[in-house]
N, CA, C and O atoms as CSV, one atom per row, in Angstrom:
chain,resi,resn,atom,element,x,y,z
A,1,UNK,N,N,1.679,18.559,1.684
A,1,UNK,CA,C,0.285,18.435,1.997
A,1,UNK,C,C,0.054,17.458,3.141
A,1,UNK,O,O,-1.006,16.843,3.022
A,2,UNK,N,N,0.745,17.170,4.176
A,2,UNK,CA,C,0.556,16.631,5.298
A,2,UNK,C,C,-1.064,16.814,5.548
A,2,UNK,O,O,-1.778,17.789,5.316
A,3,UNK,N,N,-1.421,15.376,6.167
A,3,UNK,CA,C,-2.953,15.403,6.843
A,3,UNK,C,C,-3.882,15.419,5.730
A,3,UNK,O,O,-4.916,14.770,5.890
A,4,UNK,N,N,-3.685,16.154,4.416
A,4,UNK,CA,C,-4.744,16.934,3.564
A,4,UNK,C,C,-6.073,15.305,3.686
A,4,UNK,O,O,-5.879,14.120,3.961
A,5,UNK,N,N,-7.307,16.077,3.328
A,5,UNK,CA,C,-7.908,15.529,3.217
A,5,UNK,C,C,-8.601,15.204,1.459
A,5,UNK,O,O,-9.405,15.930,0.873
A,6,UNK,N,N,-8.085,14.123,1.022
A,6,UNK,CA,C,-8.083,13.925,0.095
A,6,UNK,C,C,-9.184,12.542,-0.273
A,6,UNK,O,O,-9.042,11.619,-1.074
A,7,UNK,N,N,-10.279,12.858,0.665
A,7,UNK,CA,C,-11.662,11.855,0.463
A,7,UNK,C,C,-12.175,11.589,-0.799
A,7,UNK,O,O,-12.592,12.539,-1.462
A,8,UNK,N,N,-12.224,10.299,-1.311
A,8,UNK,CA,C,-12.969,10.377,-2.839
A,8,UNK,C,C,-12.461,11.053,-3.934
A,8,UNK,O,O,-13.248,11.281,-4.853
A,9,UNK,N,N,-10.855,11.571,-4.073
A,9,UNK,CA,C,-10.293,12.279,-4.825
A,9,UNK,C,C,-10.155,11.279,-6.024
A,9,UNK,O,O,-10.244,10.054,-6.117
A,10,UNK,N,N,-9.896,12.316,-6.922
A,10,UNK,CA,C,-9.736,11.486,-8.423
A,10,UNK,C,C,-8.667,11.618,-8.953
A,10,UNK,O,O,-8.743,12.337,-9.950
A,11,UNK,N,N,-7.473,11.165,-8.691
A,11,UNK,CA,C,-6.118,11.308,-9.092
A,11,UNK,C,C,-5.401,10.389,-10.118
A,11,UNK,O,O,-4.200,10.211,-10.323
A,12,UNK,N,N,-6.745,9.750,-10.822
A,12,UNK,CA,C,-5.855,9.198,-11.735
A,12,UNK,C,C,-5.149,9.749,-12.500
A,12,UNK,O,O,-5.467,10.818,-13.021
A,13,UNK,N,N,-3.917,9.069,-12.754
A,13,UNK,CA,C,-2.604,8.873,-13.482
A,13,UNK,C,C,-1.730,10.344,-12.837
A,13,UNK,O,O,-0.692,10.690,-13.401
A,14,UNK,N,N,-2.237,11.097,-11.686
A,14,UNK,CA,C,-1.419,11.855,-11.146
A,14,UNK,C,C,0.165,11.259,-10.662
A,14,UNK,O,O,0.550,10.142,-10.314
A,15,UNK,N,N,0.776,12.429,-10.806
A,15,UNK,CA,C,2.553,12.344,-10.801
A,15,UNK,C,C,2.539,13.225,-9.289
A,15,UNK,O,O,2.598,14.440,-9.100
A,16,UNK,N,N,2.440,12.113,-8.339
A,16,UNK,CA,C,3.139,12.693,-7.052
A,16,UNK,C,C,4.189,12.036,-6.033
A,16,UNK,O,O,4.311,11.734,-4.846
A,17,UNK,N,N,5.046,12.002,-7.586
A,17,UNK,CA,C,6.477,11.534,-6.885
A,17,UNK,C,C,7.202,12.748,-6.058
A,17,UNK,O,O,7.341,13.866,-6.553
A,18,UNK,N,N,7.697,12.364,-4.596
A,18,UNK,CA,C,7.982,12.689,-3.317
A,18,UNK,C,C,7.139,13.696,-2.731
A,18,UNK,O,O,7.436,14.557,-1.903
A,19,UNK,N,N,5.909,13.425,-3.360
A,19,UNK,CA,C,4.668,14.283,-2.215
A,19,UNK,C,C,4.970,14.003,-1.263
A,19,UNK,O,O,5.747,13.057,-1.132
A,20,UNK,N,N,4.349,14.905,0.138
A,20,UNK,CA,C,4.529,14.337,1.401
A,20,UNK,C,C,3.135,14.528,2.027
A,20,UNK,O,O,2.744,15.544,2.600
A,21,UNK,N,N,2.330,13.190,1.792
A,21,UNK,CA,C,1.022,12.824,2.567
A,21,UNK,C,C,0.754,12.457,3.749
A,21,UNK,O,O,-0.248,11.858,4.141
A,22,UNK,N,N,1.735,12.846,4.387
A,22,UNK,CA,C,2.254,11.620,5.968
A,22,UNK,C,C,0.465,12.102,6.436
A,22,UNK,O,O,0.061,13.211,6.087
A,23,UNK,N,N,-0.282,11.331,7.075
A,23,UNK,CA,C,-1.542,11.680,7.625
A,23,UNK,C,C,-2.582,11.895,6.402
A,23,UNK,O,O,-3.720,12.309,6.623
A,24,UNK,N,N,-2.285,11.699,5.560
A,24,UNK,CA,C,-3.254,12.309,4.612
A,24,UNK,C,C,-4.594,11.472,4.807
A,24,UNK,O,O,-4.494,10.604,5.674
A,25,UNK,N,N,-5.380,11.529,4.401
A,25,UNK,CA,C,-7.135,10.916,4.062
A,25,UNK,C,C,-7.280,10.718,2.715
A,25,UNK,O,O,-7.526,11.687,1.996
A,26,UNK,N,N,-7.121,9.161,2.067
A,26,UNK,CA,C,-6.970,8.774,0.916
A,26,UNK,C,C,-8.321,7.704,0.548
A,26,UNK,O,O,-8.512,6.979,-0.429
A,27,UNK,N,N,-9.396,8.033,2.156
A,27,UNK,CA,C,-10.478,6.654,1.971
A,27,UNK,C,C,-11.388,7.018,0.195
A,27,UNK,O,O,-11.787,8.090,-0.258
A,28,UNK,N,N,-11.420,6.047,-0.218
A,28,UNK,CA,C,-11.824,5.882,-1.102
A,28,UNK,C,C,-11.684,6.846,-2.550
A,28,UNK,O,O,-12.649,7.033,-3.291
A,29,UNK,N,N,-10.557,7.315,-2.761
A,29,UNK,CA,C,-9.373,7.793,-3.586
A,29,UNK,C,C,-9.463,6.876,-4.738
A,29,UNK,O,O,-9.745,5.678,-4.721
A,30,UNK,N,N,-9.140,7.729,-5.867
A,30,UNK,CA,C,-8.484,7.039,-7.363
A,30,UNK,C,C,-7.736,7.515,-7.650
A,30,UNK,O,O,-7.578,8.654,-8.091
A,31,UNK,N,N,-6.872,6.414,-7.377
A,31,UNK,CA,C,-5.141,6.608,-7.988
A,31,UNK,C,C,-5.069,5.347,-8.834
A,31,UNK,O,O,-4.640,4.352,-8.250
A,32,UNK,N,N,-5.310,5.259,-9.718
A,32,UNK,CA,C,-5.396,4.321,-11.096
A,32,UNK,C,C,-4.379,4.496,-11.387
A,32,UNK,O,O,-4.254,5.693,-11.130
A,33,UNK,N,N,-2.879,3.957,-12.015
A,33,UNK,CA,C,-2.190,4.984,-12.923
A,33,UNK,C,C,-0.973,6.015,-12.796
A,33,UNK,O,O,-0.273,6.543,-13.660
A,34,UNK,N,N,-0.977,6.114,-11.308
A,34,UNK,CA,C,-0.381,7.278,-10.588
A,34,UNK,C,C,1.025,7.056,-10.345
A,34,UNK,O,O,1.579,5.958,-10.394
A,35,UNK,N,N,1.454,7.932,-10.136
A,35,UNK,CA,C,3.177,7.601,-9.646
A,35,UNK,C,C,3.135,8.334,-8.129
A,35,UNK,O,O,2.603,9.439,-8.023
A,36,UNK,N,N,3.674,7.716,-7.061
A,36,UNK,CA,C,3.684,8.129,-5.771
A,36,UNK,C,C,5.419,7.022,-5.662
A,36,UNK,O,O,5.556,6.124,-4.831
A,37,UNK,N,N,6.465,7.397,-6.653
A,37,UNK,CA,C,7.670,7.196,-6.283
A,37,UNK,C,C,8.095,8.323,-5.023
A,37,UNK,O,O,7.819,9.523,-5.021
A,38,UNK,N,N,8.835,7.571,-3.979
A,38,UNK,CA,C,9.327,8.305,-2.954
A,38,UNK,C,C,8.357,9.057,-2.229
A,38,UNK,O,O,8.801,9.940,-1.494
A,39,UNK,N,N,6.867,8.855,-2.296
A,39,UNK,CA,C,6.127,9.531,-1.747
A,39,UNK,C,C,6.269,9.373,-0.190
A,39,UNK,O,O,6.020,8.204,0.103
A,40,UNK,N,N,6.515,9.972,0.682
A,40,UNK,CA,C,5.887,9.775,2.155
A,40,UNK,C,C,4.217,9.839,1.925
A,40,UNK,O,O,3.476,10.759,1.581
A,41,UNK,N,N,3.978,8.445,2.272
A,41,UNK,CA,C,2.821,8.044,3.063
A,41,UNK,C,C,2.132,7.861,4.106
A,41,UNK,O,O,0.922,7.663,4.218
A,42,UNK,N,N,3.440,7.977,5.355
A,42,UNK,CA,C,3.286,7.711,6.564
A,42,UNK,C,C,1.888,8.122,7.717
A,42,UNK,O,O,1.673,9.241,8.184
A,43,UNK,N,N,1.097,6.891,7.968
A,43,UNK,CA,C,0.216,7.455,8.573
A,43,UNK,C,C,-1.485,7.711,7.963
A,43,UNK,O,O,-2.522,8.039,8.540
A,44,UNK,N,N,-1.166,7.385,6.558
A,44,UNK,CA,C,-1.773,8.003,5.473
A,44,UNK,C,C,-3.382,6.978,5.988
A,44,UNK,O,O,-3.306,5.974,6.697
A,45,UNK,N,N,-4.436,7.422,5.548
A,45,UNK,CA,C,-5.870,6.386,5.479
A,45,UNK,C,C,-6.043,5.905,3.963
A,45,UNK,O,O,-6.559,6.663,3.141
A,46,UNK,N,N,-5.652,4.782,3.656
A,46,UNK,CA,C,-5.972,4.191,2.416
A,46,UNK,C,C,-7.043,3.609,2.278
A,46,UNK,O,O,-7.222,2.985,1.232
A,47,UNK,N,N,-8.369,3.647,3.587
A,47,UNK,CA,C,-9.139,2.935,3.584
A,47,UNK,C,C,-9.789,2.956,2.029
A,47,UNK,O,O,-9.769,4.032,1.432
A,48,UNK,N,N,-10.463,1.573,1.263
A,48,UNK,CA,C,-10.871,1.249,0.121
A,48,UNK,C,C,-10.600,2.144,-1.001
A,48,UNK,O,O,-11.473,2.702,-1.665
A,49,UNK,N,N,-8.860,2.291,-1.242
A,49,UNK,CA,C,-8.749,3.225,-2.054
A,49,UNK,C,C,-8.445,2.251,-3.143
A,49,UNK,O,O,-8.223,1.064,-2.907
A,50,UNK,N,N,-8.437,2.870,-4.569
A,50,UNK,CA,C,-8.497,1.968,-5.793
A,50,UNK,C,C,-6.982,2.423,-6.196
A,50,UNK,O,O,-6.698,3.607,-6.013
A,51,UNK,N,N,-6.237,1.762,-6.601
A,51,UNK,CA,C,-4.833,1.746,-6.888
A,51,UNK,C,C,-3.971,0.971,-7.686
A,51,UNK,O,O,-2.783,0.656,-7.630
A,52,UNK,N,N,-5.060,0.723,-8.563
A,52,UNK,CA,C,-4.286,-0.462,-9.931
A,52,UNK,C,C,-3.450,0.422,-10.673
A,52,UNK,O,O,-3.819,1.520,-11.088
A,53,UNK,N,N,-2.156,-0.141,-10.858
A,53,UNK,CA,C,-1.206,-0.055,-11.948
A,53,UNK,C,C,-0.524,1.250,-11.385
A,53,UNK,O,O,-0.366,2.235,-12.106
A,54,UNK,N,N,-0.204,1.222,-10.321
A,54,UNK,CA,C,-0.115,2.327,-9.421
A,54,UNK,C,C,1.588,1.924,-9.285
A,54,UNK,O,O,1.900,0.743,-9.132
A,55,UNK,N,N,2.611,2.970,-9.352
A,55,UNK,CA,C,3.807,2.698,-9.291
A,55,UNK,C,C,4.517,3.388,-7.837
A,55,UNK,O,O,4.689,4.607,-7.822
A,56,UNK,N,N,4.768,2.865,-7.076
A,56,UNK,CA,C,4.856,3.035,-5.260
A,56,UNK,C,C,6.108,3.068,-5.310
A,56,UNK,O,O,6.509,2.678,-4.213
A,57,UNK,N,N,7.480,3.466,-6.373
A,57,UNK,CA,C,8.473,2.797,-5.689
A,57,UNK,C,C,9.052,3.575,-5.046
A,57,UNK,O,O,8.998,4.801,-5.145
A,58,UNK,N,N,9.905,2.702,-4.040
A,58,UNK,CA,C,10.655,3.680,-2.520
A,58,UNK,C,C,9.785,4.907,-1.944
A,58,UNK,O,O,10.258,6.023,-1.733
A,59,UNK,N,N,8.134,4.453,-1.670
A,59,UNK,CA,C,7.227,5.160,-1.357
A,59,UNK,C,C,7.569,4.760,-0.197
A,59,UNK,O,O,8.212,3.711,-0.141
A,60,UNK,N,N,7.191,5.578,1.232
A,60,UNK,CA,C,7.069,5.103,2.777
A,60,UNK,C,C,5.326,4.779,2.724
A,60,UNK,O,O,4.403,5.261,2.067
A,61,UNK,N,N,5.396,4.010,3.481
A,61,UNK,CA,C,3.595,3.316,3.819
A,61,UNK,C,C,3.917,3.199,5.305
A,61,UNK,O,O,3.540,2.034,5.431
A,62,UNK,N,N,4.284,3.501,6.378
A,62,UNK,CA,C,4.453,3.396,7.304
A,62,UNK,C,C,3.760,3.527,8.086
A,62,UNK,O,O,4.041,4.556,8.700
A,63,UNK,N,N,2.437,2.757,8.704
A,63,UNK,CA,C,1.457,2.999,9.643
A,63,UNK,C,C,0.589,3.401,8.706
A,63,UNK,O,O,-0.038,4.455,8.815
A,64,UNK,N,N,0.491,2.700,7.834
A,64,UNK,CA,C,-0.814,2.817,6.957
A,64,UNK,C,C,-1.864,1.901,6.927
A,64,UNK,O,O,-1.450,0.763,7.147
A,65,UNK,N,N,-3.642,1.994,6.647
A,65,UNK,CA,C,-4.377,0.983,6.797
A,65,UNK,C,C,-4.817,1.121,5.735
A,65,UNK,O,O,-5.365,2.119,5.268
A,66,UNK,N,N,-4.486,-0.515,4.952
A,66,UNK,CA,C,-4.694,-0.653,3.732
A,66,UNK,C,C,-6.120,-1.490,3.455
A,66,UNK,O,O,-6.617,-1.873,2.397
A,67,UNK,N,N,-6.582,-1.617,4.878
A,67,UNK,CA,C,-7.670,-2.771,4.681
A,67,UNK,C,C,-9.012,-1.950,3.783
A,67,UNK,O,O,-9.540,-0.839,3.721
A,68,UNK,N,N,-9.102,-2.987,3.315
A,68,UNK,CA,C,-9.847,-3.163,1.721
A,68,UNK,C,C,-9.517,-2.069,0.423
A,68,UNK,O,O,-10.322,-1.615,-0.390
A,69,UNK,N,N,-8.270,-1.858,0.516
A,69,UNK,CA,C,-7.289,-1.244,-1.019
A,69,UNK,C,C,-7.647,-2.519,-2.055
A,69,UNK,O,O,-7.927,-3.716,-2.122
A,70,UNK,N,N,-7.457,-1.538,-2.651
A,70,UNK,CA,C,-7.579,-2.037,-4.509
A,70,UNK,C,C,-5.841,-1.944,-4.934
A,70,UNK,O,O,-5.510,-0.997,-5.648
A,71,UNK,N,N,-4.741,-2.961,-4.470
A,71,UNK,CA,C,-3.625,-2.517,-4.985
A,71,UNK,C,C,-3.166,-3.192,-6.143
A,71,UNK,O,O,-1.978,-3.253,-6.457
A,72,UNK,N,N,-4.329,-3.824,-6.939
A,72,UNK,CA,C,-4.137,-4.597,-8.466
A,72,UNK,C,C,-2.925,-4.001,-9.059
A,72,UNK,O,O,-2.737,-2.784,-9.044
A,73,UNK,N,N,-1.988,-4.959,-9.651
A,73,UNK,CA,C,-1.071,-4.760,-10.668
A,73,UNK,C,C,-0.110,-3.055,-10.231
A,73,UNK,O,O,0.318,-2.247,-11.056
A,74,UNK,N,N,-0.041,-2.984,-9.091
A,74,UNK,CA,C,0.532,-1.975,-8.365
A,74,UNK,C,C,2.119,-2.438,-8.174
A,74,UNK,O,O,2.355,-3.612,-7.890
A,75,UNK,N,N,3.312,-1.378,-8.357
A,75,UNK,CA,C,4.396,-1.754,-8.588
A,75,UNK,C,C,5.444,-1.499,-7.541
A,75,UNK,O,O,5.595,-0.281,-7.624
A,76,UNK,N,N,6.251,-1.931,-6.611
A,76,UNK,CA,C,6.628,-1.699,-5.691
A,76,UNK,C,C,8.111,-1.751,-5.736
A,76,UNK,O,O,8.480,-2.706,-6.419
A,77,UNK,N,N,9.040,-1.089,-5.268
A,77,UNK,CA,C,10.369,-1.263,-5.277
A,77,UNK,C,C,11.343,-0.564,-3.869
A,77,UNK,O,O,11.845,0.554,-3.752
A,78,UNK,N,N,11.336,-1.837,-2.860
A,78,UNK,CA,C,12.234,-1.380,-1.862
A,78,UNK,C,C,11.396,-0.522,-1.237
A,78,UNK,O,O,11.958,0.437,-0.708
A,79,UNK,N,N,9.952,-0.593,-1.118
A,79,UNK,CA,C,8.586,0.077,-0.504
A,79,UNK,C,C,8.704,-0.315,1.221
A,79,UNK,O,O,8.817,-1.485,1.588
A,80,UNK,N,N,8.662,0.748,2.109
A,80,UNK,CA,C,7.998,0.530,3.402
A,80,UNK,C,C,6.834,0.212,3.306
A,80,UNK,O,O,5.953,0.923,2.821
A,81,UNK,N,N,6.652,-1.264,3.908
A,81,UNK,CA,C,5.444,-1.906,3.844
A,81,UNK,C,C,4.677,-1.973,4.984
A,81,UNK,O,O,3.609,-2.581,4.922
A,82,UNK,N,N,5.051,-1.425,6.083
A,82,UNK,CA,C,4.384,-1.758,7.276
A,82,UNK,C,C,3.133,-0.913,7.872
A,82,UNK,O,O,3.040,0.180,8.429
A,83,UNK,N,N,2.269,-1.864,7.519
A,83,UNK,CA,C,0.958,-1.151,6.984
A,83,UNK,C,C,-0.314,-2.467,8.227
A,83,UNK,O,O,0.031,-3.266,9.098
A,84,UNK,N,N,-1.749,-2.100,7.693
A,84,UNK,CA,C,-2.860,-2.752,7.951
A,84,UNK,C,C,-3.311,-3.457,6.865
A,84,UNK,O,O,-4.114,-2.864,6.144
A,85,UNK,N,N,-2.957,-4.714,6.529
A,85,UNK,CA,C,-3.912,-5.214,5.445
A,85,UNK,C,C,-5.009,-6.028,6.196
A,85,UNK,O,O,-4.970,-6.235,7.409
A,86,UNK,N,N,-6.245,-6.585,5.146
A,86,UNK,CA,C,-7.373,-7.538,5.522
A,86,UNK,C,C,-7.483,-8.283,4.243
A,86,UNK,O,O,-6.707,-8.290,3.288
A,87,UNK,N,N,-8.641,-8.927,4.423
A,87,UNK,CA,C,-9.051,-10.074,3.742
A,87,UNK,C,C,-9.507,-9.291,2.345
A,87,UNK,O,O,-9.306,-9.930,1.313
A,88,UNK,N,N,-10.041,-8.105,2.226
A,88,UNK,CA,C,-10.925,-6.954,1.637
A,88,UNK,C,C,-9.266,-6.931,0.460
A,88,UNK,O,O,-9.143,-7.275,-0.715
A,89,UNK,N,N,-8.306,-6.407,1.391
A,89,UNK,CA,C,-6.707,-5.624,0.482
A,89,UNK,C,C,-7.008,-6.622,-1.076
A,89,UNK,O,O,-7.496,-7.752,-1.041
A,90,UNK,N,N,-6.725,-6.128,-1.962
A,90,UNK,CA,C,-6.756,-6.674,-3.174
A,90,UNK,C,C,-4.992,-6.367,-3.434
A,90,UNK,O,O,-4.444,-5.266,-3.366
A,91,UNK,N,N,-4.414,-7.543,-3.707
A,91,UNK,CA,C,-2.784,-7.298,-4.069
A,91,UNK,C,C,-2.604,-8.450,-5.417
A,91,UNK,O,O,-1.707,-9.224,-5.749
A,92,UNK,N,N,-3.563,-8.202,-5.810
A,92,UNK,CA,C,-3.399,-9.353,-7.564
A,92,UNK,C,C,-2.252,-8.369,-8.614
A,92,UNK,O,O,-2.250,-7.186,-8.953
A,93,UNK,N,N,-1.409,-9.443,-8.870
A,93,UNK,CA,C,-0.810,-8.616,-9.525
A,93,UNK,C,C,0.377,-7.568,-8.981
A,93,UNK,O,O,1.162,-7.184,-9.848
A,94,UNK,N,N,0.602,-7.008,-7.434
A,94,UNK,CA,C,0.709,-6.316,-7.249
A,94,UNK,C,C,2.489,-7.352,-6.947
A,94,UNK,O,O,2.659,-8.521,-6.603
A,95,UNK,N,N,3.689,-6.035,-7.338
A,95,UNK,CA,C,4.708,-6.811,-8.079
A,95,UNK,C,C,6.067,-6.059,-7.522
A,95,UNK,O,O,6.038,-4.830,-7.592
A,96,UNK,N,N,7.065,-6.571,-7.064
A,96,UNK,CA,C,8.306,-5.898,-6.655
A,96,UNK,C,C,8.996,-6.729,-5.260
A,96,UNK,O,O,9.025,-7.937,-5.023
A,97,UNK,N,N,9.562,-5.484,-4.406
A,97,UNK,CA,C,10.048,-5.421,-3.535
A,97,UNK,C,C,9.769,-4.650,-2.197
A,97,UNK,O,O,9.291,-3.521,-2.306
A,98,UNK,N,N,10.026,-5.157,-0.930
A,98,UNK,CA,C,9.280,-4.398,0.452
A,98,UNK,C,C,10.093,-4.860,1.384
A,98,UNK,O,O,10.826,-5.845,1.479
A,99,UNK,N,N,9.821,-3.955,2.057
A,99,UNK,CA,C,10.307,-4.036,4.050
A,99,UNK,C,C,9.095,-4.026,4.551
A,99,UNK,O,O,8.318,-3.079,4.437
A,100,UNK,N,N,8.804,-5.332,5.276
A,100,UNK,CA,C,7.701,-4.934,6.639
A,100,UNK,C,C,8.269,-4.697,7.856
A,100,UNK,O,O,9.374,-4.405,8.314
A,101,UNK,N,N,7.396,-4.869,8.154
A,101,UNK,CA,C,6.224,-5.759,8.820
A,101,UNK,C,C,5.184,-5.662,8.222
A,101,UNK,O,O,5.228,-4.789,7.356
A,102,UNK,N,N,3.960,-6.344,8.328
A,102,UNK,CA,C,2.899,-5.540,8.298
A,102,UNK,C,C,2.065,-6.427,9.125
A,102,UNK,O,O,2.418,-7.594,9.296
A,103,UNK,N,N,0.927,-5.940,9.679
A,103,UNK,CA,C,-0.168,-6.106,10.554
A,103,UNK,C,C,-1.685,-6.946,9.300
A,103,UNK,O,O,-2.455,-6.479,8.460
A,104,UNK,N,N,-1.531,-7.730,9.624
A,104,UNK,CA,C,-2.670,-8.589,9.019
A,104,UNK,C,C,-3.883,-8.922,9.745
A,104,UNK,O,O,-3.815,-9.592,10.775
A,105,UNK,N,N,-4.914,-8.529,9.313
A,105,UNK,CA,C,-6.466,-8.833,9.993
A,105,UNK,C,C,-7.234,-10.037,9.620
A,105,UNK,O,O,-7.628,-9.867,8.466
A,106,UNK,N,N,-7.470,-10.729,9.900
A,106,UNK,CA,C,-8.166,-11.647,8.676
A,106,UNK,C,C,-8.765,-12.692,9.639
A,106,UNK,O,O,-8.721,-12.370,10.826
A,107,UNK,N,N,-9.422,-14.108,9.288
A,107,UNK,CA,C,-10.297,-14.906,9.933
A,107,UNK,C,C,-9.532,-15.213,11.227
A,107,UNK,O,O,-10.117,-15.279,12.308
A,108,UNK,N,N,-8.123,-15.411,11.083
A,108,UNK,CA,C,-7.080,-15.877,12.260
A,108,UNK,C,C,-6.878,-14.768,13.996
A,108,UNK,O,O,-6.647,-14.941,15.193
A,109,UNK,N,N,-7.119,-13.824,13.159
A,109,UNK,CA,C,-7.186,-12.487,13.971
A,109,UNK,C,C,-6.320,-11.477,13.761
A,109,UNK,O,O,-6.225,-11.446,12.534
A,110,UNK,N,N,-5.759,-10.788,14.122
A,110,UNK,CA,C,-4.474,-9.753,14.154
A,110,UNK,C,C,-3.438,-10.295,14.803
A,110,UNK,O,O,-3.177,-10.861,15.865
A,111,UNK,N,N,-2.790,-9.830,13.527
A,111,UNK,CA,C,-0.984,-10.674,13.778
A,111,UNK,C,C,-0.144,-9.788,12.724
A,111,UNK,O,O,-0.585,-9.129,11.782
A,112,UNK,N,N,1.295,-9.970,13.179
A,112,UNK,CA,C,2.200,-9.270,12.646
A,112,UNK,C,C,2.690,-10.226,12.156
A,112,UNK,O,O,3.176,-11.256,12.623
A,113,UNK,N,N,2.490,-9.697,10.782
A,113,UNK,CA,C,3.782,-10.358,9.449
A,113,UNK,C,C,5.020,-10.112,9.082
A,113,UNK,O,O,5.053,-8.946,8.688
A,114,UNK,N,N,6.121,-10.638,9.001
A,114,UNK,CA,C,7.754,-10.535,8.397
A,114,UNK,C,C,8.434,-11.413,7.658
A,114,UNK,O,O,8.554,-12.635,7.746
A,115,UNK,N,N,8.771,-10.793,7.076
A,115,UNK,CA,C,9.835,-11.552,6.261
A,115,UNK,C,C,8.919,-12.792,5.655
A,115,UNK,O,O,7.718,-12.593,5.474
A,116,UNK,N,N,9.497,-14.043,5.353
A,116,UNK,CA,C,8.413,-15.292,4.465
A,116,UNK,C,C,6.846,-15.479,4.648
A,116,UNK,O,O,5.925,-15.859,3.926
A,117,UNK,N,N,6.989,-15.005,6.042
A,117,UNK,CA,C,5.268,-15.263,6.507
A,117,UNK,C,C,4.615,-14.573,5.731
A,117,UNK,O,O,3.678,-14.965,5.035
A,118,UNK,N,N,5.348,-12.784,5.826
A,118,UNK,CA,C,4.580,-12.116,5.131
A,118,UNK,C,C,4.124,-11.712,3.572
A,118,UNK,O,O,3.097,-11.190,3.139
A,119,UNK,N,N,5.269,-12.158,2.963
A,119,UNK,CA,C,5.504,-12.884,1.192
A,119,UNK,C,C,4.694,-13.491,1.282
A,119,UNK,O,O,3.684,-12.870,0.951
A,120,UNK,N,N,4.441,-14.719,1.641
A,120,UNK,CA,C,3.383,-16.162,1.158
A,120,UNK,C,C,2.535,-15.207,1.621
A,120,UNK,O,O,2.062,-14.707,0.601
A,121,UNK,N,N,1.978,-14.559,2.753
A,121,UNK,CA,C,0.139,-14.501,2.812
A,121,UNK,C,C,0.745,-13.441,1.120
A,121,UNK,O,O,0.460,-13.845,-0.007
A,122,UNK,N,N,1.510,-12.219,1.356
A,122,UNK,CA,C,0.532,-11.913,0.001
A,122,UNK,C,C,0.903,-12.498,-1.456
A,122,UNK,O,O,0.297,-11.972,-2.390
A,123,UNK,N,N,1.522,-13.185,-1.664
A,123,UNK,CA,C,2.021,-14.515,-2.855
A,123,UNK,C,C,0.347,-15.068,-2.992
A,123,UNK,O,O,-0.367,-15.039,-3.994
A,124,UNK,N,N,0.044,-15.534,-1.709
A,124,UNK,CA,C,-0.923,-16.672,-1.870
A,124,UNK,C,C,-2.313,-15.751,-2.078
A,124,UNK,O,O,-3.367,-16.214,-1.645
A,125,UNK,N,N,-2.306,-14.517,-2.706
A,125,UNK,CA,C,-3.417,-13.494,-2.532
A,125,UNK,C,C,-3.088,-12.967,-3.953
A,125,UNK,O,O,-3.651,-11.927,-4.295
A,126,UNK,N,N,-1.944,-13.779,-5.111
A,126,UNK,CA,C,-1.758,-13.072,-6.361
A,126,UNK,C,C,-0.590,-12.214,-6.600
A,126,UNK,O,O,-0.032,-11.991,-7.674
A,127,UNK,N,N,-0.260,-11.692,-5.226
A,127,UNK,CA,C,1.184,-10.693,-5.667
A,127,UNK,C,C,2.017,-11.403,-6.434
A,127,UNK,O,O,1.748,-12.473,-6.980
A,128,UNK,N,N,3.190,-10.720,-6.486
A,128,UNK,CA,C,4.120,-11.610,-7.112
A,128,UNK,C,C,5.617,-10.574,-6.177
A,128,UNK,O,O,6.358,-9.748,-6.710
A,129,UNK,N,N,5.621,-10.916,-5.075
A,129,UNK,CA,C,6.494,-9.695,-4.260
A,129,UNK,C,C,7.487,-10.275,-2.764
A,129,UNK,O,O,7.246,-10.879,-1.719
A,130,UNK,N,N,8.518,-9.747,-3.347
A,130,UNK,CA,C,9.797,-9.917,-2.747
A,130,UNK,C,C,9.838,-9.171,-1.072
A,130,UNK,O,O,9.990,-7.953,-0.978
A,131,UNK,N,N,9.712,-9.891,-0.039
A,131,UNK,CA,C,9.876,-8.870,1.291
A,131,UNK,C,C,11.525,-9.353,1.832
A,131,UNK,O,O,12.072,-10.424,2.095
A,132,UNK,N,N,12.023,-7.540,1.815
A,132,UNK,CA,C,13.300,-7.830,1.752
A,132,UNK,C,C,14.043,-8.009,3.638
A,132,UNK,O,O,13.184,-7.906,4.514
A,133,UNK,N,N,14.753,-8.126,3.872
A,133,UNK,CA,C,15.168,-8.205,5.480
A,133,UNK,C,C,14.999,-6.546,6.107
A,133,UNK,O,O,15.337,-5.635,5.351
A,134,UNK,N,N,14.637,-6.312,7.060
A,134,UNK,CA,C,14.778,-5.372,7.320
A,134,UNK,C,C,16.484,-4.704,7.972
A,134,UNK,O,O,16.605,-3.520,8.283
């Protein structure tokens, strides 16, 4: 389902382990619940999508904009992280392992995050998440 437009969809607790969303339209989406193991994401619009308890692992996020996601208590393992977060991204809770970079928006301006920089901002935002070397 490349590109699909999946606006305001209601996918809780959907099983779309190794979907392939690369481009998809996920703004304001419910994925409560969901499994998107191995999903290609690449490209994907996460704008203000809700995504608690959401299990991502070895999902690609690659050129994704996560600014103002709901990724509460969301589970990550060895996840491509190199994404758009903001001040809005909710990552409480949100728990594992990642590769960035990722692109951060926030009062400072736009800047690219790696490796420790990018752990502590999201540590200091509630995660509890490991960014591994690329």
């Amino acid at each position: 389902m490349p590109g699909a437009d999946l606006y305001r969809a209601h996918l809780e607790a959907a099983v779309l382990d190794e979907a392939d969303l690369t481009g998809a339209s996920l703004v304001k989406a419910e994925l409560d619940g969901a499994s998107l193991r191995g999903a290609r994401l690449d490209g994907a619009d996460f704008g203000s999508v809700e995504m608690y308890d959401v299990d991502a692992r070895e999902a690609s996020l690659d050129a994704v904009d996560l600014r103002g996601a709901d990724l509460s208590d969301a589970s990550v393992a060895q996840t491509f992280m190199q994404v758009v977060l903001d001040d809005r991204t909710v990552v409480d809770g949100l728990t594992g392992t990642v590769f960035g970079p990722a692109v951060v928006v926030d009062a400072e301006g736009r800047r690219e995050l790696s490796g420790a920089d990018l752990e502590s901002w999201l540590n200091s935002k509630g995660a509890k998440v490991r960014v591994l070397p690329s």
